[in-house]
C-alpha positions in Angstrom: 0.0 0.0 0.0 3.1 2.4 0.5 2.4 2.9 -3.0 -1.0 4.9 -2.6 1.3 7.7 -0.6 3.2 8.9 -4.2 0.4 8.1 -6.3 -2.1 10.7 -4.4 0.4 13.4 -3.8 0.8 13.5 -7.3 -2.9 13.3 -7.8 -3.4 16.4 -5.1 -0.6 18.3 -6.5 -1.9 18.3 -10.4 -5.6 18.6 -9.0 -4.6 21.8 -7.5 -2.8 23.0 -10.8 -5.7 22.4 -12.9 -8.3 23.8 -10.6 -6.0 26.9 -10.7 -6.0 26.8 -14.8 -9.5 26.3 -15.3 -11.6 28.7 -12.2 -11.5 31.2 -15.0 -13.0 29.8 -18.6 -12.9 26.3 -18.1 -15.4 26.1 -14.7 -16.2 22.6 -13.8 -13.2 21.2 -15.2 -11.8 20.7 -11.7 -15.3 18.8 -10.2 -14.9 16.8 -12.9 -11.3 15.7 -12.6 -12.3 15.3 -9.1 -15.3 13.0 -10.2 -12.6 10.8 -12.2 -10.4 10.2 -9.8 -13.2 8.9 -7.1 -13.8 6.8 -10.2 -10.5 5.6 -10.7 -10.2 4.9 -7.1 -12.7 2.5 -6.8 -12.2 0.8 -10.0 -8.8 0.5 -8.5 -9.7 -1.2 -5.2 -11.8 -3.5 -6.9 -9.3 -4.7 -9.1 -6.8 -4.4 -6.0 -9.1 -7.3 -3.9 -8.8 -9.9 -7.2 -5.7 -12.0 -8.2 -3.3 -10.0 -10.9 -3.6 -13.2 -13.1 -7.2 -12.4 -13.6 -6.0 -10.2 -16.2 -4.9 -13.2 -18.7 -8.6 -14.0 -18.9 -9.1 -10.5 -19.6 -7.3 -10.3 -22.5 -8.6 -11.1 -25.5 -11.9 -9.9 -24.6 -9.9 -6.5 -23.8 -8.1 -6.7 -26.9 -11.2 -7.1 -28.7 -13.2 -4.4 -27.4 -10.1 -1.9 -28.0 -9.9 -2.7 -31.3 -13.7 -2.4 -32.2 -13.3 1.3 -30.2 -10.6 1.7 -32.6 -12.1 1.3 -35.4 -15.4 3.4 -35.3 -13.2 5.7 -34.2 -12.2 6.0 -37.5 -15.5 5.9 -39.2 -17.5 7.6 -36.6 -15.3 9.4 -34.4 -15.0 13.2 -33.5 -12.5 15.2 -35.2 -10.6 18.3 -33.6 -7.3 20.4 -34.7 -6.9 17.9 -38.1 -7.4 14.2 -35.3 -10.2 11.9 -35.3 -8.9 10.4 -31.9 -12.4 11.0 -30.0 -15.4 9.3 -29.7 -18.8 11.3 -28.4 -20.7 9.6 -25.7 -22.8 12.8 -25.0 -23.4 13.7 -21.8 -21.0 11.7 -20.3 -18.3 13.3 -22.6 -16.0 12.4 -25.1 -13.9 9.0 -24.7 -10.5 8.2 -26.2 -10.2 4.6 -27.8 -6.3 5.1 -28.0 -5.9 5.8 -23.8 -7.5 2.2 -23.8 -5.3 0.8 -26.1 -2.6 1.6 -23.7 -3.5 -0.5 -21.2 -4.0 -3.5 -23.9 -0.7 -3.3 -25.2 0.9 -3.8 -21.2 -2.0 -6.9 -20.5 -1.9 -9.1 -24.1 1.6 -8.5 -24.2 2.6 -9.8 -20.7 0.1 -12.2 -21.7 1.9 -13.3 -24.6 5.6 -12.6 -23.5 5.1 -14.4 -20.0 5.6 -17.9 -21.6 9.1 -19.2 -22.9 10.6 -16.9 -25.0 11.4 -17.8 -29.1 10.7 -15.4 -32.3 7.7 -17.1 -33.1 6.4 -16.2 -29.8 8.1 -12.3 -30.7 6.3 -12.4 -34.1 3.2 -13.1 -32.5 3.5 -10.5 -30.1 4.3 -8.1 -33.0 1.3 -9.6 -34.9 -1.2 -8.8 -32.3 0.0 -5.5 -31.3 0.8 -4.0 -34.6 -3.1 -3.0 -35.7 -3.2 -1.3 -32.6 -0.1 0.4 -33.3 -1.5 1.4 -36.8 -4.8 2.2 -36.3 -3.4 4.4 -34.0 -0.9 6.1 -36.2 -3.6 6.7 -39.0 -6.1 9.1 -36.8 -3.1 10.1 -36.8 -1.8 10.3 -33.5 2.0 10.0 -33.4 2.6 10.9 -29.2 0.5 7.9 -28.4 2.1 5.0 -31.5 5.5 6.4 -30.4 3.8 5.0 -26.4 2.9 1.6 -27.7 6.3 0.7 -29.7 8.2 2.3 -26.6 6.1 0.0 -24.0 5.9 -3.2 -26.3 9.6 -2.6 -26.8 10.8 -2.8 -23.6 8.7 -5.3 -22.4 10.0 -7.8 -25.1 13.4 -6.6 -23.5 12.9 -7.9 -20.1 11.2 -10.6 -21.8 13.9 -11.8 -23.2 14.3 -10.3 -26.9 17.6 -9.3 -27.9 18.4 -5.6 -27.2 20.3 -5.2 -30.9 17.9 -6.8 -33.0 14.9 -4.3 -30.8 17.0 -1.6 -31.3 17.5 -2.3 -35.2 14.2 -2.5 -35.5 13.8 0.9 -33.6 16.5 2.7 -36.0 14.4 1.0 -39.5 11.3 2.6 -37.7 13.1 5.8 -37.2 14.5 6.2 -40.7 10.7 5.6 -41.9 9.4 8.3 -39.5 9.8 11.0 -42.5 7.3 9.4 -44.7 4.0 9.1 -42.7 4.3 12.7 -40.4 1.7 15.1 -41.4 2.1 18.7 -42.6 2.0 20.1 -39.1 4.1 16.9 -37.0 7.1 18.0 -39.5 6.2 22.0 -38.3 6.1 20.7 -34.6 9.7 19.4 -35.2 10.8 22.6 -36.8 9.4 24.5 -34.0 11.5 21.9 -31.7 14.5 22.5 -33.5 14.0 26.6 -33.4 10.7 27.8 -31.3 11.9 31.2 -32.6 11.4 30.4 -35.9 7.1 31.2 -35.6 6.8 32.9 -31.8 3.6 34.1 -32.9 2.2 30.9 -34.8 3.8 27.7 -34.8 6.4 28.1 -31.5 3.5 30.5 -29.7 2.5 28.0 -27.5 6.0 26.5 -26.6 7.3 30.7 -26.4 4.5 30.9 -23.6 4.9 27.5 -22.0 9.0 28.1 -21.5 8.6 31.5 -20.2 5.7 30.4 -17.8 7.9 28.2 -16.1 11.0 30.1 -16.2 8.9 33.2 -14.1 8.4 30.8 -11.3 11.9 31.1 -10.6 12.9 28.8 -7.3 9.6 28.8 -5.0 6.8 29.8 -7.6 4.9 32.8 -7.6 2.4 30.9 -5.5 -1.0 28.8 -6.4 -3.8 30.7 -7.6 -1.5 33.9 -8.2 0.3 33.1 -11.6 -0.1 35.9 -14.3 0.3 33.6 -17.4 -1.3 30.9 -16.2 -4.5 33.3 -14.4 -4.7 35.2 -18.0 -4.7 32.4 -20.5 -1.2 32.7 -21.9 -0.7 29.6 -22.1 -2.7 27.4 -24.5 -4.1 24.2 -23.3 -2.3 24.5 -20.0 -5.1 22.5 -18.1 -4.5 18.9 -20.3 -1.1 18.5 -22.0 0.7 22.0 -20.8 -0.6 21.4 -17.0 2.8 21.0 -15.8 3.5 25.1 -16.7 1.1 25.6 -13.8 3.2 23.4 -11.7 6.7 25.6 -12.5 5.0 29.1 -12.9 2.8 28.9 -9.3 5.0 26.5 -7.3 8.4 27.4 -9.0 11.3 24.9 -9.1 10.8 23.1 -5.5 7.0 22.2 -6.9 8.6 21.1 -10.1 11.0 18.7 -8.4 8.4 17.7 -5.9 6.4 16.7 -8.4 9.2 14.6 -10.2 10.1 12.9 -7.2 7.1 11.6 -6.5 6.4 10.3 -9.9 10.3 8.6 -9.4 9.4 7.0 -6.1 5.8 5.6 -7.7 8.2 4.3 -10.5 10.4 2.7 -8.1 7.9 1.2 -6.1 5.8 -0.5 -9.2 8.9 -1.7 -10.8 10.3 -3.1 -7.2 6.5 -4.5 -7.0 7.6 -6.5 -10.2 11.0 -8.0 -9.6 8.8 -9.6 -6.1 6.3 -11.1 -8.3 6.0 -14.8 -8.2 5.7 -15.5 -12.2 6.9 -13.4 -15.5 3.6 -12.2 -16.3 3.3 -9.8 -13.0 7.1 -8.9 -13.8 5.8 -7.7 -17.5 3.0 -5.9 -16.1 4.4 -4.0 -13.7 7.6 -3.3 -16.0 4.6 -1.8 -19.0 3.3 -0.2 -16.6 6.1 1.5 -15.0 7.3 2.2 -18.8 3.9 4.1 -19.7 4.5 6.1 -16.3 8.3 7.1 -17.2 8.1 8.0 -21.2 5.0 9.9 -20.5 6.1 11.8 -17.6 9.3 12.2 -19.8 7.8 13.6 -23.0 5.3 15.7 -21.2 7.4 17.6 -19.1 10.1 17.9 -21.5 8.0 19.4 -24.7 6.9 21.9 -21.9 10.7 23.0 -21.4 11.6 22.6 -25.2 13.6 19.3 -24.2 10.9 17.4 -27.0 9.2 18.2 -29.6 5.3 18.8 -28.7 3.2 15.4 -29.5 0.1 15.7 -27.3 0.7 13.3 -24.7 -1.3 14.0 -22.1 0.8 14.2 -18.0 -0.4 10.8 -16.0 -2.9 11.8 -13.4 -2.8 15.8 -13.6 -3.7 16.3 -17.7 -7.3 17.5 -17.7 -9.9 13.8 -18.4 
């Protein structure tokens, strides 16, 4: 349970950053972040009082379902700023087939990489996760594929894939990149590369993000009280630019805070799977520990201009 104390700091910490983002033109964003995480909790207790190795059951019916959401995504699904990544469930919001998909990836492929490892077994790994990958990739949503190879990849690591012939595959992946980015995914990179190069258009919102954070200076200008973030500088700061709050109202220290507890949640779930009695809580815990990391990772660094901005949302704080 020592691993509820990280995971709820973190939880009050970003709660707190997005009520402060959205009291002003995005009202009731807060109640309902609060609303999800009552959810979460008890969905999480509940799956907390069954056996881990449930989940094997739970596959294919999960893999299923995900891949169904998936695809009326694509026929039906709602499209905003060039995506079709949203389906409409009306009053209860919009849902994102590709969040789900997430959580597939870590269960069928423990499920699959838990037995004795060969390359058939990789191939069929590969096999099942690919369409998810892809279907993915065509809405298109880049941030969240890039999730799914990173997870699958290191899983089939500490499965026992070899590391050269994973990171071969990585580099082929990477020299393919070029040919499937969209218009605006090339100008993202550009605007990585140089923000300067568009302040006012394409590197605005990366412009305003860096110099958000860097007026927080060392103990943060204090919750509630930051100008940029109070005034709407910052676009989209209460989903993927949340963690501009964070640095402009509670300065370096917050920052760091933050970080620290996302490490020691990290430590714990990965410490969780080196105890586990069989491979398959090992691979869970090590996907899930993965998502946690490269998502924390990309988020905060496209914030700080240390990664080009993808739309990956920051675990437990990002707005839904």
């Amino acid at each position: 349970f020592s691993v509820f104390v990280p995971l709820y700091g973190v939880l009050g910490l970003l709660w707190m950053a997005l009520y402060s983002a959205t009291q002003f033109g995005q009202a009731g964003e807060a109640i309902r972040q609060a609303a999800y995480i009552i959810v979460g909790t008890v969905v999480m207790f509940f799956f907390t009082a069954h056996a881990y190795r449930h989940l094997k059951k739970l596959s294919i019916p999960l893999y299923g379902v995900t891949l169904a959401a998936l695809g009326l995504v694509l026929v039906a699904g709602q499209s905003v700023n060039g995506s079709q990544r949203w389906l409409d469930l009306g009053p209860l919001g919009t849902f994102q087939p590709s969040e789900l998909a997430k959580l597939t990836t870590i269960v069928v492929g423990a499920t699959l990489l838990s037995g004795k490892m060969s390359f058939k077994r990789f191939l069929t790994t590969g096999a099942a996760l690919g369409p998810l990958f892809l279907m993915i990739l065509i809405q298109p949503d880049l941030g969240t594929s890039l999730v799914l190879v990173f997870v699958g990849g290191l899983m089939a690591y500490v499965a026992g894939v070899n590391g050269t012939f994973l990171f071969s595959l990585a580099g082929l992946g990477a020299a393919a990149l070029p040919l499937v980015l969209k218009e605006y995914q090339r100008d993202r990179l550009m605007v990585f590369v140089n923000p300067d190069i568009d302040p006012k258009g394409m590197g605005y919102q990366l412009v305003q993000s860096e110099t958000a954070i860097g007026s927080g200076g060392i103990l943060g200008k204090g919750l509630l009280r930051g100008h940029m973030t109070q005034h709407g500088f910052v676009p989209e700061n209460w989903t993927d630019f949340i963690f501009t709050v964070v640095g402009e109202e509670l300065g370096l220290l917050g920052g760091i805070g933050m970080l620290l507890m996302f490490s020691l949640l990290f430590i714990l779930i990965m410490y969780a799977g080196y105890r586990s009695v069989d491979r398959f809580g090992g691979l869970l815990c090590t996907g899930v520990a993965t998502l946690l990391v490269f998502q924390v990772f990309v988020n905060v660094g496209m914030t700080i201009g240390l990664a080009p901005v993808v739309g990956l949302p920051l675990p437990f704080g990002s707005s839904g």
